[in-house]
N, C-alpha and C positions, 0 to 999 in steps of 0.2 A: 739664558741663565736661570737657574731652577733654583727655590729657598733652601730645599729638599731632595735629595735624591733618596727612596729606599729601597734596600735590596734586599728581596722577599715579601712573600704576599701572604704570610701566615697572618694568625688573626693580630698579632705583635703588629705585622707592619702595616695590615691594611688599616687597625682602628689608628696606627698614630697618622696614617695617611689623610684618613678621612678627617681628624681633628683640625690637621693644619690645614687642610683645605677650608674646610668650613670656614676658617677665621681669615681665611684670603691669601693664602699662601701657595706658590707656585710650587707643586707637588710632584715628581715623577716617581713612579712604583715600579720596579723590575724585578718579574720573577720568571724565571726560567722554562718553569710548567706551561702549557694551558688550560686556564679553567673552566670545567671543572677538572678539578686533578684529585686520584686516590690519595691519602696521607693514612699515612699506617699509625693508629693510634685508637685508643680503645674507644675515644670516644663520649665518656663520660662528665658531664659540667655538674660541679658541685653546685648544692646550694651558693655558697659563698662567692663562688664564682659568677653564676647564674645573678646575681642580687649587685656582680660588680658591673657588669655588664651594664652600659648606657644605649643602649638597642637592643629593640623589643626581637627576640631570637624564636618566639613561639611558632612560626612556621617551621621552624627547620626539627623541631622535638620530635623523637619518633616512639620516645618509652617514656614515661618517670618514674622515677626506684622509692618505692618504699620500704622496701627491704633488702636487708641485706644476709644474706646466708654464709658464715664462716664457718669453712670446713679446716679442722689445726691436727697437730701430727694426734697418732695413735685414733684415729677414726675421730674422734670429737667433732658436733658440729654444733654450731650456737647461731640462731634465728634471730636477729634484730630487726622490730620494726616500729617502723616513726609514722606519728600522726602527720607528718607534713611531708611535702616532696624533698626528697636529700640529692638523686641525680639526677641528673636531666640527659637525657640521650641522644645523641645526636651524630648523621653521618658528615662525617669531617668533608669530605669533598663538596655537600651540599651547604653545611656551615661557613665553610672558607668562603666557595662563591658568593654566598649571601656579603658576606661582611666586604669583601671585595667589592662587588655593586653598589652596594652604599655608599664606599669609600667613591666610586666613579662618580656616582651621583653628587655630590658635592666636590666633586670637580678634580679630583686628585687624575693623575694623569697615567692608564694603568698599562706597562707594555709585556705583556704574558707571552711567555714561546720567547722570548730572550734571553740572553744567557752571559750574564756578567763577566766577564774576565780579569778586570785589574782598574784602578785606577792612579792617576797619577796628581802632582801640585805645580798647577803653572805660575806660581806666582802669589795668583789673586785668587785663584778660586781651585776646586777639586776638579779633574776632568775623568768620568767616568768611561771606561772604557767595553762595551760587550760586542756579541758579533757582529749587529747590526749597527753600530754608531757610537759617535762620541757627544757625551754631555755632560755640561758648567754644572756646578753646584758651590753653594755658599755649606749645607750641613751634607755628611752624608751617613745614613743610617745602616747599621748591618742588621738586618732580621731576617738572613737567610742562615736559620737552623743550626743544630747541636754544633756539624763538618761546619761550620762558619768560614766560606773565605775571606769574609772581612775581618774573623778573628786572628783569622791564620797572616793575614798580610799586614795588621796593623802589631802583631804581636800582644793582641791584648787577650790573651787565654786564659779562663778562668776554671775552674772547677772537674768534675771528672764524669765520667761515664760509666753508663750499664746495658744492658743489652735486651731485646727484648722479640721475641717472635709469635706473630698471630694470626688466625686463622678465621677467613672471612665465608662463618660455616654456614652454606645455604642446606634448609629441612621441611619436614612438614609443616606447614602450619601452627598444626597443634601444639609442637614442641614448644613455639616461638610463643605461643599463646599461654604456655602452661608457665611459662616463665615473663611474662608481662607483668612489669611493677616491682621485678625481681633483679637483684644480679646478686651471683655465686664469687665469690673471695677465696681463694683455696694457698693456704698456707702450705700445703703438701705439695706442692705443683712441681717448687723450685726453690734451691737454698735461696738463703738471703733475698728472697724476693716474693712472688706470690701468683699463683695464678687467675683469670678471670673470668666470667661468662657476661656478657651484655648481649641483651636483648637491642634490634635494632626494626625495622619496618618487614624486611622480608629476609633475615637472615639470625645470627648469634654470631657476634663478635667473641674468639676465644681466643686467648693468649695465655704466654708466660712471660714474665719479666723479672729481673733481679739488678741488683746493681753492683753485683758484679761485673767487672771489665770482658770475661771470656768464660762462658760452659762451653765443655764439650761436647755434651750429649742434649742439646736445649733442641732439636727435632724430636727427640724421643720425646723429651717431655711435654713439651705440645701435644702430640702424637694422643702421649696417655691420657692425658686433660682431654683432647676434643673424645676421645672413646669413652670417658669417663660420661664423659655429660651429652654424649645426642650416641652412641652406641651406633649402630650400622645403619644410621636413619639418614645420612650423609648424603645427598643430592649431587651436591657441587662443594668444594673448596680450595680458597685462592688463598697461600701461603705469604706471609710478608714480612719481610726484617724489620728493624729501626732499631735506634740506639735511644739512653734513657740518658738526660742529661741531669745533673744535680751536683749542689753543692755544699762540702762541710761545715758550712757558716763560712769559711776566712773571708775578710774584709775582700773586696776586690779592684779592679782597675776596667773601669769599662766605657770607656772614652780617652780621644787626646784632642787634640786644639780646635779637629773640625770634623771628627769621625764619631759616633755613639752606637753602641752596641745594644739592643732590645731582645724579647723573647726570648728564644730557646739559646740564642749565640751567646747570652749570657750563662748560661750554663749553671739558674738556678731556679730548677724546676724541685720540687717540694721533695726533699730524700728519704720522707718515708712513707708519702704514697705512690710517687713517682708522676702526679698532678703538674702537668706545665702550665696549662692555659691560663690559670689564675695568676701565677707571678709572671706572667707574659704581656698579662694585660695592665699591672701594675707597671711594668717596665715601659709601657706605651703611653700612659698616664703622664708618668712621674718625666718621661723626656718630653711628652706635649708642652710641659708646665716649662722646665728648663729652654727649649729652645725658643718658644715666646720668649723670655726672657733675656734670653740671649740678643736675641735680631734686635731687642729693644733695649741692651747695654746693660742689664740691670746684672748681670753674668755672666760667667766663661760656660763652657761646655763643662768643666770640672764640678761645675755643680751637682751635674747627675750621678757622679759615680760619690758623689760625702752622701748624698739623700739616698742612693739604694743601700751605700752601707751605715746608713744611719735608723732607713725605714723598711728595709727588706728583709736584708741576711741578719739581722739576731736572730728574726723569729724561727728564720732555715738552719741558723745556729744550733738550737733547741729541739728544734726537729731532726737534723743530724742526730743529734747526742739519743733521743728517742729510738732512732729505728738503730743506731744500735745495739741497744738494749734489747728492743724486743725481737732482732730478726737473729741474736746472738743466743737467748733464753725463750723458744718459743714455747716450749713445754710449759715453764713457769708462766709464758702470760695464757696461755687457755685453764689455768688450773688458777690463775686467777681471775679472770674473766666469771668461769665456772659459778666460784667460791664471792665473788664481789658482783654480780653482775653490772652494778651502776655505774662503774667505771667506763663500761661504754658510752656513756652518754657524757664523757668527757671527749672523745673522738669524734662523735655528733655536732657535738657545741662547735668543734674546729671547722666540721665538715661544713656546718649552718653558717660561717663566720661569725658566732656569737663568742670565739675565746678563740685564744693562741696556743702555739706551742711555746709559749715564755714560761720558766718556772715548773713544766711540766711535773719534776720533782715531788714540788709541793699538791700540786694541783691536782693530780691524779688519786692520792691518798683518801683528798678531802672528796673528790668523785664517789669513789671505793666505798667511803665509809656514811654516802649522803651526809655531809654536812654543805656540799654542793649537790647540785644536779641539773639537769640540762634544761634550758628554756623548751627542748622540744619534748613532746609528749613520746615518751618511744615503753617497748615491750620487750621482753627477750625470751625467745627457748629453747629452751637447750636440748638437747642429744636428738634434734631435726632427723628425720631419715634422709 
């Protein structure tokens, strides 16, 4: 009989894996994959993130951004750059493994190359059911991803989806060089979403995302993005889907009597930078705390789902309401940007986790017009080549 069973070994399931272990709890981890495994995602850990993080992640960095280059419709580009690290870069199959290891390391019980199928309730306990065997569980956690089948079977579905495809462009050196400390933002890429360039050890990560449910034509616009930015200097490139998961703010439901829902299955990942990893790792947090408390009576599992809609979704609330503002009027935010530039440094502050998207309304104006400004030391310039 296991305290724990969790399904998925994204960074959601392994840090809550390793939490409980640590503190002596009978752990098992099932994720499907072997790792290390490809995960298609840009890649990028915010300051905020990076600072939430309780393990040291500095092996696995392969860039840090200090700048950022915003290309917006009608040619305009605007250069922001910060005295301090804002991303940190990293390749997700190398990151994942790390944080998996650790979790082993403290004892959590990891069985990769498995593949979940169903569970059912005997009575007393959950009995998990995958191809290789059956296992007791007192909690069981879903952290396998946006598709969640623990979402889809518990019926506890929350939020909505967008799309997103990228391109894992191998080049010269130089290229990869010329853009170190850099990553490219392109508002031009894709409606309602954005396109990106990350620099990574021996490649450039480039995609396009939007959150949007379904483009048409999102190969072409990849297509145009990667010609845009490395030109016929192309080596290799390995093309890869995924889906963007995020939510409107509505309050949600992400647990019942002995199932909880963490990372990405919660389906709220930030909806207006399209950022998971950071309310992933909140999500792993905030259920470490709940289910000690649980085993030790002080709670029901309902606990988790008042405390992430108590201490998550306003702020994705707010951020909803922002992106769509600005992914509805992009003209008006580059000619504002333009005309204000310190308003960036109200985007920074979020990026730094020195502010929120609460109030954004207000807060933005007072950026605009410095009567705020950003704890980070940042530059901006405009019309960049």
């Amino acid at each position: 009989m296991y305290d724990a069973i969790i399904i998925g070994g994204g960074p959601a399931g392994s840090t809550l894996g390793r939490k409980l272990s640590k503190e002596g709890y009978k752990v098992l981890l099932i994720e499907k994959h072997v790792f290390p495994r490809y995960k298609a995602c840009g890649g990028g850990i915010t300051r905020r993130c990076y600072k939430l993080l309780d393990v040291d992640i500095s092996q696995c960095i392969e860039d840090i951004t200090y700048e950022i280059i915003f290309r917006f419709p009608n040619d305009k580009t605007i250069a922001l750059q910060t005295g301090e690290p804002i991303i940190y870069q990293v390749d997700r199959a190398k990151f994942d493994k790390y944080l998996i290891d650790i979790a082993a390391y403290y004892g959590c019980e990891i069985h990769d190359g498995e593949i979940f199928y169903d569970f059912y309730d005997n009575g007393k306990s959950l009995v998990v059911v995958t191809d290789k065997g059956e296992y007791e569980t007192k909690v069981l956690v879903g952290a396998d991803g946006i598709n969640s089948n623990m979402a889809y079977k518990t019926r506890l579905l929350n939020g909505k989806k967008g799309i997103a495809l990228e391109g894992e462009v191998y080049v010269d050196d130089s290229l990869i060089d010329g853009l170190k400390g850099k990553v490219v933002v392109d508002f031009n890429a894709i409606r309602y979403g954005y396109g990106w360039v990350f620099p990574k050890g021996d490649r450039l990560s480039i995609g396009v995302g939007t959150f949007l449910n379904k483009v048409s034509n999102i190969k072409e616009m990849l297509s145009k993005m990667i010609e845009e930015n490395v030109g016929g200097n192309t080596k290799d490139c390995k093309i890869y889907g995924h889906q963007l998961s995020f939510s409107d703010g509505s309050d949600g439901v992400f647990n019942n009597d002995k199932i909880i829902l963490i990372g990405d299955a919660t389906r709220l990942a930030d909806p207006f930078t399209g950022e998971g990893i950071y309310n992933a790792l909140l999500t792993a947090y905030i259920s470490f705390d709940v289910i000690k408390k649980h085993f030790s009576g002080e709670c029901g599992l309902d606990e988790y789902t008042l405390r992430l809609n108590r201490e998550v979704v306003p702020d994705i609330r707010w951020a909803y309401r922002l992106s769509q503002f600005t992914y509805n009027n992009m003209d008006f935010i580059e000619k504002s940007v333009r005309l204000f530039p310190n308003v960036l440094s109200y985007f920074v502050d979020i990026m730094m986790g020195d502010n929120t998207y609460m109030n954004f309304k207000l807060k933005v104006p007072m950026y605009a017009l410095r009567v705020m400004s950003s704890k980070t030391k940042i530059k901006v310039e405009k019309n960049v080549p």
